[in-house]
N, C-alpha and C positions, 0 to 999 in steps of 0.2 A: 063598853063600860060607860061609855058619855055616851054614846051613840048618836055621834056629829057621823055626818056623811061626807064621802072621800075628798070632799067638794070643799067642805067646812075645815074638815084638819089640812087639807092642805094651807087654806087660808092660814091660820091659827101659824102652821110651824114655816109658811113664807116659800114653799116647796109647790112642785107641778103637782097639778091633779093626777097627770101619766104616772109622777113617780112614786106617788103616793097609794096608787093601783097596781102599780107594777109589784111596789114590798109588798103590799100586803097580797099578790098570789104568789109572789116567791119566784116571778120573774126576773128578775133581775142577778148576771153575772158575779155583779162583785155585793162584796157585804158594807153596809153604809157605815156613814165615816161616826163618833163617838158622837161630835157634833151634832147630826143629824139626830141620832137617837136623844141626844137631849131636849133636840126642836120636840121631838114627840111629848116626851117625858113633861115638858114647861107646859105644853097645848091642855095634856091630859090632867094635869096639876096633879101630876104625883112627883114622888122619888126616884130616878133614872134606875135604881138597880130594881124595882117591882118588875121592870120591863125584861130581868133576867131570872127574873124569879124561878122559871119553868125550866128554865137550861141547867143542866147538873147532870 
């Protein structure tokens, strides 16, 4: 959408680059905390629910 690299959004939402690689292959155990999806949602300057848009 922005097309910042994993490197940039990490910067942006204050988060490791690791973990920022790990969501987005779906490595990762547990599901991120709301928080965290907000870091996203603030970086990408949208609306935190766009980011659930696709879940239904």
């Amino acid at each position: 959408m922005r097309k910042y690299t994993l490197q940039q959004l990490a910067d942006l939402t204050g988060l490791t680059h690791g973990y920022v690689r790990d969501l987005e292959c779906l490595s990762i155990d547990k599901t991120p905390l709301l928080e965290t999806v907000g870091k996203f949602a603030d970086a990408l300057e949208i609306d935190i629910r766009q980011l659930f848009d696709d879940i239904v």
